[in-house]
Every structure is written in C-alpha cells, then in structure tokens.
N, CA, C and O atoms as CSV, one atom per row, in Angstrom:
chain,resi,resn,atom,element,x,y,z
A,1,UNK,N,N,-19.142,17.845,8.649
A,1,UNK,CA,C,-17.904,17.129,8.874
A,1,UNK,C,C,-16.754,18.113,8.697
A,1,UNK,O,O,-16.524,18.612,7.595
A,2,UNK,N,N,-16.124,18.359,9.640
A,2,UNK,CA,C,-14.867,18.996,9.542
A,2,UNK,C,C,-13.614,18.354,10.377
A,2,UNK,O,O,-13.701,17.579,11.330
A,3,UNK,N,N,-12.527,18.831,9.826
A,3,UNK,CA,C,-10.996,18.157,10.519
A,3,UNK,C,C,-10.045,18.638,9.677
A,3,UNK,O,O,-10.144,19.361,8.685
A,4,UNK,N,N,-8.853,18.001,10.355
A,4,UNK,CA,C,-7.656,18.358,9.568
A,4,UNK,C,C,-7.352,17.184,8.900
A,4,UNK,O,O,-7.129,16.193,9.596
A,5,UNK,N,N,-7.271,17.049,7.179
A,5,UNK,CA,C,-7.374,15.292,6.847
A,5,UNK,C,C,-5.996,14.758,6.821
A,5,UNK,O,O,-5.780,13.547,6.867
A,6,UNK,N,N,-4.932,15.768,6.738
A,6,UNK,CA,C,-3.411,15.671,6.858
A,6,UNK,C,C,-3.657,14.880,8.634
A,6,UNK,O,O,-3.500,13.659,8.651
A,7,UNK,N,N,-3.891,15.321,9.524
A,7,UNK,CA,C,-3.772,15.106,11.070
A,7,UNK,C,C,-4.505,13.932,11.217
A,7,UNK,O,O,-4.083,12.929,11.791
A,8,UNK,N,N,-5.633,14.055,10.685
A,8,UNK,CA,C,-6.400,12.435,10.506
A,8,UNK,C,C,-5.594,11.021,9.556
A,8,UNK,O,O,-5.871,9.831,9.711
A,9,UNK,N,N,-4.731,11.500,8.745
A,9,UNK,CA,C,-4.307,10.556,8.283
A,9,UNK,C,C,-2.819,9.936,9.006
A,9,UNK,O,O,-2.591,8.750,9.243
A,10,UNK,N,N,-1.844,11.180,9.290
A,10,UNK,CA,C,-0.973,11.011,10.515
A,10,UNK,C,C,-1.848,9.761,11.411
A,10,UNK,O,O,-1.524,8.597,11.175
A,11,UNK,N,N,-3.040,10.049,12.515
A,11,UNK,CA,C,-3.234,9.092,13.588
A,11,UNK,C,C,-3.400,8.016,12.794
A,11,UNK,O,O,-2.756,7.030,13.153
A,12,UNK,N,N,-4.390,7.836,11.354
A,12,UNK,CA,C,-4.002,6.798,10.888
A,12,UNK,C,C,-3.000,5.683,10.997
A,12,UNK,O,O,-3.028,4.600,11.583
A,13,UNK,N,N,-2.005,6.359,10.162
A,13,UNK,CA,C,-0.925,5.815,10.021
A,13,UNK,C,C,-0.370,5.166,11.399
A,13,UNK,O,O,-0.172,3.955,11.508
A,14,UNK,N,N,-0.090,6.295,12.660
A,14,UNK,CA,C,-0.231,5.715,13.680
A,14,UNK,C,C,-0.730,4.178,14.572
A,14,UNK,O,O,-0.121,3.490,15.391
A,15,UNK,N,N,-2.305,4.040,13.880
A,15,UNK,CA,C,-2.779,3.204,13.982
A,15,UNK,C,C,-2.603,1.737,13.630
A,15,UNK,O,O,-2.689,0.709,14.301
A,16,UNK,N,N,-2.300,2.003,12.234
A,16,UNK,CA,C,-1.894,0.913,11.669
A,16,UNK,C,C,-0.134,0.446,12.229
A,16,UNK,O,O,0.231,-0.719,12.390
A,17,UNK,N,N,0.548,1.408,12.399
A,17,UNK,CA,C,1.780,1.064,12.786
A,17,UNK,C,C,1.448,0.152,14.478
A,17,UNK,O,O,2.165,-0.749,14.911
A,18,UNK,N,N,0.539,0.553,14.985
A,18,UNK,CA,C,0.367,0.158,16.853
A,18,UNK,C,C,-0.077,-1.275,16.125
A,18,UNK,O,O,0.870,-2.025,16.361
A,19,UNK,N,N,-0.960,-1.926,15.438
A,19,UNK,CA,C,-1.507,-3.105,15.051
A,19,UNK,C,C,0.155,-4.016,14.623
A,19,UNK,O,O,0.434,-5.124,15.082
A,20,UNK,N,N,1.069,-3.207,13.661
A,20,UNK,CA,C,2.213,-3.837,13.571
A,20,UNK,C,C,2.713,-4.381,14.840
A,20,UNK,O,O,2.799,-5.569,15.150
A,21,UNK,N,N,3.080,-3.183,15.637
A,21,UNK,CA,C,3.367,-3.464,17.027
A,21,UNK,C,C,3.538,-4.895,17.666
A,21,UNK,O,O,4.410,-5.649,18.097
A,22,UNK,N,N,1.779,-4.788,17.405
A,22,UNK,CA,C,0.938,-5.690,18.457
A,22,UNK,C,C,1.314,-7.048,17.855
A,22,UNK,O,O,1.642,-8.047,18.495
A,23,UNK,N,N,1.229,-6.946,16.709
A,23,UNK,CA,C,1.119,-8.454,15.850
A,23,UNK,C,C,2.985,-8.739,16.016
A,23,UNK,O,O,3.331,-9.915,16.129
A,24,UNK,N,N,3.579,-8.149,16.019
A,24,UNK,CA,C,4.784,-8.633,16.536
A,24,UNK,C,C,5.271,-8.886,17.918
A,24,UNK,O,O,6.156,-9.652,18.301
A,25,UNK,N,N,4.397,-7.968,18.674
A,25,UNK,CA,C,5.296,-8.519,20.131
A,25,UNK,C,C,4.236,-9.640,20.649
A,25,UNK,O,O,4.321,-10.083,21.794
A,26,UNK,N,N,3.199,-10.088,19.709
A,26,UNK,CA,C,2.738,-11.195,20.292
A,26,UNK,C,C,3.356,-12.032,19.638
A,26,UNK,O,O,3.354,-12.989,20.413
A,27,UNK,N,N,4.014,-12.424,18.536
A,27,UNK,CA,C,4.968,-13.130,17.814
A,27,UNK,C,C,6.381,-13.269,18.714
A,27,UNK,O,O,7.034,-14.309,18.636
A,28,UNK,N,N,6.656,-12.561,19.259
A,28,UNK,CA,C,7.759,-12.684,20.321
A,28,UNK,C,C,7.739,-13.461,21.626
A,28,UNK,O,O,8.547,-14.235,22.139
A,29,UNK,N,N,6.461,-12.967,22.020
A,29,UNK,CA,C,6.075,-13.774,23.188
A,29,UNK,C,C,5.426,-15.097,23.115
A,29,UNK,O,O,5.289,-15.776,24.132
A,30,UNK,N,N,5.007,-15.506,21.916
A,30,UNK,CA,C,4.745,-16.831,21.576
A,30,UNK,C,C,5.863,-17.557,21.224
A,30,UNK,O,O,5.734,-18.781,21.199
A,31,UNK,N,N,6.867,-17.103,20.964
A,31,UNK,CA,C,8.146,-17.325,20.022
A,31,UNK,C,C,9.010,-18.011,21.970
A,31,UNK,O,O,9.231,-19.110,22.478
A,32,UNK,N,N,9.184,-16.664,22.347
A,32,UNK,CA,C,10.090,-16.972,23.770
A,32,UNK,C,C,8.958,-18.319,24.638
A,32,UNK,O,O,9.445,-19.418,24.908
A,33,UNK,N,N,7.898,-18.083,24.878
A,33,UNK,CA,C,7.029,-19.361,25.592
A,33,UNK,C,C,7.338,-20.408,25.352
A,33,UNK,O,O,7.674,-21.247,26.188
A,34,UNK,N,N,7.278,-20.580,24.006
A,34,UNK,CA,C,7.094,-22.135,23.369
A,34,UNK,C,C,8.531,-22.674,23.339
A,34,UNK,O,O,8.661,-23.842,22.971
A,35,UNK,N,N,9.813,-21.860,23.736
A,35,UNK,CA,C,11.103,-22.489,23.515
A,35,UNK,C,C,11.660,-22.199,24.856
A,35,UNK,O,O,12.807,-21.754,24.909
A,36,UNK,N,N,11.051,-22.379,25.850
A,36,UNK,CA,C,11.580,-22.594,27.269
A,36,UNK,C,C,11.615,-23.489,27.761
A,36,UNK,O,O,10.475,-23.889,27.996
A,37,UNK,N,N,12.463,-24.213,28.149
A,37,UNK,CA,C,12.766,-25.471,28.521
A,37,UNK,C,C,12.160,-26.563,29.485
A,37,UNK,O,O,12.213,-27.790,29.566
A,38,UNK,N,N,11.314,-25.118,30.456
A,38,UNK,CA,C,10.587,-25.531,31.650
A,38,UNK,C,C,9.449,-26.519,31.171
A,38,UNK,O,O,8.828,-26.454,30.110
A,39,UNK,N,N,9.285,-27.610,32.359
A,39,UNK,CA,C,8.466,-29.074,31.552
A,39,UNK,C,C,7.518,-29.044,32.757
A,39,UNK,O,O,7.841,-28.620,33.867
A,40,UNK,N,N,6.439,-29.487,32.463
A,40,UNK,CA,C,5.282,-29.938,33.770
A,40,UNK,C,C,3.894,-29.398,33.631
A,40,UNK,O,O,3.378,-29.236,32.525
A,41,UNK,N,N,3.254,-29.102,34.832
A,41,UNK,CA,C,2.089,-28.947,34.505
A,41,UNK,C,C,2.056,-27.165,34.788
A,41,UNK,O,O,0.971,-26.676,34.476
A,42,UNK,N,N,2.907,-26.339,35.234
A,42,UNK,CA,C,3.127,-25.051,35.433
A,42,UNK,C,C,3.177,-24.521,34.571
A,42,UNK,O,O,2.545,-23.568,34.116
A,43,UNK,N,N,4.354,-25.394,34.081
A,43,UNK,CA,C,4.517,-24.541,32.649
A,43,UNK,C,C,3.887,-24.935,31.576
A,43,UNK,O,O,4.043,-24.111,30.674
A,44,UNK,N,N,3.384,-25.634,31.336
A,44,UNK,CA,C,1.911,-26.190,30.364
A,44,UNK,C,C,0.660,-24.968,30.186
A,44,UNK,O,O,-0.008,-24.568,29.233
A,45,UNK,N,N,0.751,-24.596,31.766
A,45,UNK,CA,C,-0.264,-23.378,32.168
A,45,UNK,C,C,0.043,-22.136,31.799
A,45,UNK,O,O,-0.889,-21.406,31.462
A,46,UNK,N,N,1.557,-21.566,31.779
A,46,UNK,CA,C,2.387,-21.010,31.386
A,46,UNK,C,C,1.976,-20.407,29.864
A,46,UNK,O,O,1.418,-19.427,29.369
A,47,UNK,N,N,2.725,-21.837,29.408
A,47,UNK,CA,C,2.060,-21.641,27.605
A,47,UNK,C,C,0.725,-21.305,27.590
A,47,UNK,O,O,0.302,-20.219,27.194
A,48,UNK,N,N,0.127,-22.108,27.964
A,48,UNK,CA,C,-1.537,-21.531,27.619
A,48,UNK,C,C,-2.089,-20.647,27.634
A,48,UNK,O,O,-2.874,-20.215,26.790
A,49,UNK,N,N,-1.638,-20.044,29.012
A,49,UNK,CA,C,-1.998,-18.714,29.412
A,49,UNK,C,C,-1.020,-17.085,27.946
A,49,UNK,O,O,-1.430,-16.024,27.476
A,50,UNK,N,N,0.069,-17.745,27.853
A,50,UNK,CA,C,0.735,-17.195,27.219
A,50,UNK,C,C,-0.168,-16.663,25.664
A,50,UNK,O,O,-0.304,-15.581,25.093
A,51,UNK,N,N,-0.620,-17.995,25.421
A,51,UNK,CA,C,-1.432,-18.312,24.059
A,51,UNK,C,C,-2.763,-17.584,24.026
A,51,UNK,O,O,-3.320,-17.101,23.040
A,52,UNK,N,N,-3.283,-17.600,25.644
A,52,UNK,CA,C,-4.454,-17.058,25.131
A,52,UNK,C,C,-4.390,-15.350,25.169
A,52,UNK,O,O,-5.289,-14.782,24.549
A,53,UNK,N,N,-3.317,-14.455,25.906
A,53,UNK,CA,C,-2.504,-13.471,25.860
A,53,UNK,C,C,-2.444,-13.235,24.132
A,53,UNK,O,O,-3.219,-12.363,23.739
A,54,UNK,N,N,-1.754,-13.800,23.250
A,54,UNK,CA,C,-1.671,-13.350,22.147
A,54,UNK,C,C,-2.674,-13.563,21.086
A,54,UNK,O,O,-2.528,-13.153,19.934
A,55,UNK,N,N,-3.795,-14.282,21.558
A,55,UNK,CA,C,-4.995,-14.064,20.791
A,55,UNK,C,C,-5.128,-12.976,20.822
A,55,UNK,O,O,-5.057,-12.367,19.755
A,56,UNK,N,N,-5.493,-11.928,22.606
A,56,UNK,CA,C,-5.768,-10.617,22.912
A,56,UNK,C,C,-4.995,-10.151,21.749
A,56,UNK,O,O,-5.428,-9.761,20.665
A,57,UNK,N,N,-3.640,-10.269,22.200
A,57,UNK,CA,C,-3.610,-9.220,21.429
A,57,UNK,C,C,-3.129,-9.004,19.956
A,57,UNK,O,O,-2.573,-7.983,19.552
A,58,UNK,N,N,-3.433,-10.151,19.189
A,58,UNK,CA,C,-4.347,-10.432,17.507
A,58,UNK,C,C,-5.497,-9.438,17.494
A,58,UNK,O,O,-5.552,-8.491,16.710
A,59,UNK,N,N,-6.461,-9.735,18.468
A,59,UNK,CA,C,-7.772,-8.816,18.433
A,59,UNK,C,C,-7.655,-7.647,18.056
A,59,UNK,O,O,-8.064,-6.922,17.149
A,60,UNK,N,N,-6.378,-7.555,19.800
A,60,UNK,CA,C,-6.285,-5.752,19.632
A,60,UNK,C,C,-5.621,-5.149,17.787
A,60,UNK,O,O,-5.973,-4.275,16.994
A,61,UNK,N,N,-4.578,-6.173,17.813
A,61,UNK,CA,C,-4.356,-5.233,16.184
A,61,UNK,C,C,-4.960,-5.550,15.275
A,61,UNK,O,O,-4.604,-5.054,14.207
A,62,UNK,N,N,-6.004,-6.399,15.266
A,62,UNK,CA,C,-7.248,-6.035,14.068
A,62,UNK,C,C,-7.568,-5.335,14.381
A,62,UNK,O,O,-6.862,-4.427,13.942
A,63,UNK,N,N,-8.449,-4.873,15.091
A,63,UNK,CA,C,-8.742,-3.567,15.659
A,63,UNK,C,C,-8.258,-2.122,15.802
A,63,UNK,O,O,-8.844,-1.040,15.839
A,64,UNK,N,N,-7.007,-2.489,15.868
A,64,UNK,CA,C,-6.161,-1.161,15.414
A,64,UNK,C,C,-6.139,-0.883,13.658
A,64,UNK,O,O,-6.068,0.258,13.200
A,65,UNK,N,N,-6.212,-2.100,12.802
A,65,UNK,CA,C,-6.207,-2.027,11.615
A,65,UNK,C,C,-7.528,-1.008,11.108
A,65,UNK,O,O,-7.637,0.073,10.528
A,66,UNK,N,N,-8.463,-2.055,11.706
A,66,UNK,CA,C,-10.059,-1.384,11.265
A,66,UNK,C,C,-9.989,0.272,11.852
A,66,UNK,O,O,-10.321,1.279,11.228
A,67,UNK,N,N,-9.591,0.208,12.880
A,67,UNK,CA,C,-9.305,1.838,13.209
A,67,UNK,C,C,-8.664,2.999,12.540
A,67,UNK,O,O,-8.908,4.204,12.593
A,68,UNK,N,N,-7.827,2.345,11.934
A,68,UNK,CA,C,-6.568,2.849,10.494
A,68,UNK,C,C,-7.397,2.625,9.397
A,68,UNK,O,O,-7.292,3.573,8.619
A,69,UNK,N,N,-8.314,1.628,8.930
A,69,UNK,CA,C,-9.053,1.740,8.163
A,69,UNK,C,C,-10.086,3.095,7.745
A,69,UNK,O,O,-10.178,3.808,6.746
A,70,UNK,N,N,-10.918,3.021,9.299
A,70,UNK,CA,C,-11.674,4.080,9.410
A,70,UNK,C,C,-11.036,5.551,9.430
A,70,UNK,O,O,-11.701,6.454,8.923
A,71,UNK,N,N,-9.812,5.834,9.975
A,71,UNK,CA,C,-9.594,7.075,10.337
A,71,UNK,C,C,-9.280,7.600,8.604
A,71,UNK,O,O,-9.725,8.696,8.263
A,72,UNK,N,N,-8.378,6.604,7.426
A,72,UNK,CA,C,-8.469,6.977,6.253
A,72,UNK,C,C,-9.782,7.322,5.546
A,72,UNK,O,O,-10.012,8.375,4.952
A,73,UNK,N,N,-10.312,6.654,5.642
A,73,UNK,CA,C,-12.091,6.936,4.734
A,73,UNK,C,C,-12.327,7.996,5.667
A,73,UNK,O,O,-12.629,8.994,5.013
A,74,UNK,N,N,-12.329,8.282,7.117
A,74,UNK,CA,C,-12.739,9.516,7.162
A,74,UNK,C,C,-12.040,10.839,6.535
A,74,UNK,O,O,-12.600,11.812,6.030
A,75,UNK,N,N,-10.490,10.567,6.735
A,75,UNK,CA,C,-9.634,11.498,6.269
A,75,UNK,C,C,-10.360,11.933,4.549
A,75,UNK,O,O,-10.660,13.087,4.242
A,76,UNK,N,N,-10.492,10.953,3.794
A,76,UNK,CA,C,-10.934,10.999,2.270
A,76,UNK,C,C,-12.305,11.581,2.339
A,76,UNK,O,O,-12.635,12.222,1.341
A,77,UNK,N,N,-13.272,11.483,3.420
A,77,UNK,CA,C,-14.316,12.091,3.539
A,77,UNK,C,C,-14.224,13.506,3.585
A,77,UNK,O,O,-14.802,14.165,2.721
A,78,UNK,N,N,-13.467,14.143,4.625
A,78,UNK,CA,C,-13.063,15.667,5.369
A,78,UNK,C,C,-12.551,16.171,3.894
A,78,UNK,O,O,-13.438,16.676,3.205
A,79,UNK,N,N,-11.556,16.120,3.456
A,79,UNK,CA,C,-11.007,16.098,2.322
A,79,UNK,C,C,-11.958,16.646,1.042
A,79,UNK,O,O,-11.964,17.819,0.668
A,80,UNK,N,N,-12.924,15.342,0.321
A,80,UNK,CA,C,-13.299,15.594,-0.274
A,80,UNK,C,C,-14.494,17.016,0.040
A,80,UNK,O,O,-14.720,17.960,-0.717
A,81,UNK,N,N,-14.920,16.821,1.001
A,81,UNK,CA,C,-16.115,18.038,1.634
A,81,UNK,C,C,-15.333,19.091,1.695
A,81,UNK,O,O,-15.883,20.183,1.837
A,82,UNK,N,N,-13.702,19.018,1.591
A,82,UNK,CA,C,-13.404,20.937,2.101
A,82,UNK,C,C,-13.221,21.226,0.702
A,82,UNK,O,O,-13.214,22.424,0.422
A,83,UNK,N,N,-13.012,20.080,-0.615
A,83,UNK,CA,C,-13.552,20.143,-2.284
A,83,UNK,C,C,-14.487,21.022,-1.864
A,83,UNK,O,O,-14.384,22.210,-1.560
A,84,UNK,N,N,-15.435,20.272,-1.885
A,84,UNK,CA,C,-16.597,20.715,-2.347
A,84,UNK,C,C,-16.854,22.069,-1.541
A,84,UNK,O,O,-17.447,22.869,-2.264
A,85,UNK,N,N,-16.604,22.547,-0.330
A,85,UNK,CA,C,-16.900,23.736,0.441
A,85,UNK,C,C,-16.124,24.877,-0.207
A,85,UNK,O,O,-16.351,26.078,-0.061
A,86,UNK,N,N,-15.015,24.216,-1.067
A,86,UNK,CA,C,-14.223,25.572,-1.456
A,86,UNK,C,C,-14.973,25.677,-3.539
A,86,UNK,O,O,-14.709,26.638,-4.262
A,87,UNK,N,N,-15.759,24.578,-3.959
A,87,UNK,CA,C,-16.405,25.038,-4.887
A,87,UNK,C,C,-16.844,25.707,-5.025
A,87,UNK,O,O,-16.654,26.676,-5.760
A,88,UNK,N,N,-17.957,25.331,-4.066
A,88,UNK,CA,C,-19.569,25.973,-3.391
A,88,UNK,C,C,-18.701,27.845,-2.881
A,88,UNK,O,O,-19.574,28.712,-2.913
A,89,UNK,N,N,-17.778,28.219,-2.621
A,89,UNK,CA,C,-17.199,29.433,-2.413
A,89,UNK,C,C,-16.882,30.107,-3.579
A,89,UNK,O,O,-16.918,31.333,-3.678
A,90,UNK,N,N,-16.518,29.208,-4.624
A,90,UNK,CA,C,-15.847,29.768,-5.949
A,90,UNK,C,C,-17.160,30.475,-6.480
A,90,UNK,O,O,-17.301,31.661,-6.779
A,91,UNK,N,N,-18.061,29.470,-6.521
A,91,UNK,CA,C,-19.318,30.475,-7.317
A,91,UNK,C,C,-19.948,31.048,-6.477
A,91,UNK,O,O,-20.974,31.482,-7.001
A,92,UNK,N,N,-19.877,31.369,-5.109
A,92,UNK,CA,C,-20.570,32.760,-4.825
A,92,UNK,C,C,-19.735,33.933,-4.833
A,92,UNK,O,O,-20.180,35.063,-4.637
A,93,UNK,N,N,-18.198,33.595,-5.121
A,93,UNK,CA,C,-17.966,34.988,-4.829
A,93,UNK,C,C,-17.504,35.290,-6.041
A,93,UNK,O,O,-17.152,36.441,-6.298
C-alpha cells in the first residue's frame, strides 16, 4: 500500500463536501417543486418525477459519504504503513 495520505485525505474531504452538495441541491429542488403554483395532472407528474430525482440524488450523497468514509481509513492505512516502513528503516540502518 502506498500514496500520499495528505492527497488522499484532501479527495476525502472533497468527497464528503460533493455529498453536502448533493443533499442540498436536492433540498432546493424539492423545496422550489412543491411551492409552484401549477395544479393538475402535469404537474402532479412534475412533482413526482421531481421526488423521485432527489431520492437519486440522496443515494448519490450517501455514497459520496461512504466514499469519504473509505478514502479516510485508507488515508489512516497509507499513513500508518509509511510508520511502520520508516521503523523497519530505523533498525537496519
């Protein structure tokens, strides 16, 4: 296992910020749908369609979370191994 765990934790962070993103501009677009004035069966379809749009993209920023999840534990992985690679150096030389 090797990397840069500084650069791995950067996309992290990244990651988790895109899940913010997501979880807000689907909060927006559920927000603007549901307070439009338009009445009938279009716009019924409208909303729905709207609704099932921000499930997507709920998914997507769990998914971005678990991704931010993972990229930290790897970062803490890389990390701890360049520990241990620079131990394992101390006593041979």
């Amino acid at each position: 296992m090797h990397g840069d765990a500084d650069a791995i934790r950067r996309l992290a962070r990244t990651m988790g910020e895109q899940g913010t993103t997501l979880r807000d501009e689907a909060g927006r677009l559920l927000a603007r749908a549901e307070t439009v004035t338009w009445e009938g069966l279009a716009a019924d379809a409208m909303r729905q369609r709207v609704r099932e749009q921000v499930t997507g993209l709920h998914w997507a920023a769990v998914l971005a979370d678990e991704a931010a999840d993972a990229l930290g534990r790897h970062a803490r992985a890389v990390e701890e191994r360049g520990d241990l690679v620079g131990d394992l150096l101390g006593l041979v030389s």
